[in-house]
C-alpha positions, 0 to 999 in steps of 0.5 A: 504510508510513511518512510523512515529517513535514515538522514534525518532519522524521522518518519516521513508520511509518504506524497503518493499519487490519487489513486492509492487503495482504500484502508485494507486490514489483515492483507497479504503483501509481498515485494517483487522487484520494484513493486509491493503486492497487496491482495486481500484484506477488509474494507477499513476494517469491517468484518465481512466486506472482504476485498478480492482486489489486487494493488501494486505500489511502483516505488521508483514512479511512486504510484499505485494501480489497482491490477 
């Protein structure tokens, strides 16, 4: 996951917790408050292994959880 600093006007690759999710393709996301939702997708883009998992992203704490 990566940032673009408007300061320094670069891209920043994120340093995010452990426990982010596996590389999902073609997900849904939505922001919510404090949180991004994804659901969905394909296992590192593999045709029929399909992910019915559901992660949030806490920006403030900088976390991921499987929900």
């Amino acid at each position: 996951m990566w940032y673009f600093d408007l300061n320094s006007h670069a891209w920043v690759k994120c340093k995010i917790n452990q426990s982010y999710p596996p590389e999902i393709d073609n997900h849904t996301a939505v922001i919510h408050n404090d949180n991004w939702i994804v659901f969905g997708g394909f296992f590192g883009g593999t045709v029929g292994l399909h992910s019915n998992y559901v992660y949030k992203y806490e920006f403030s704490s900088n976390t991921w959880q499987r929900i």
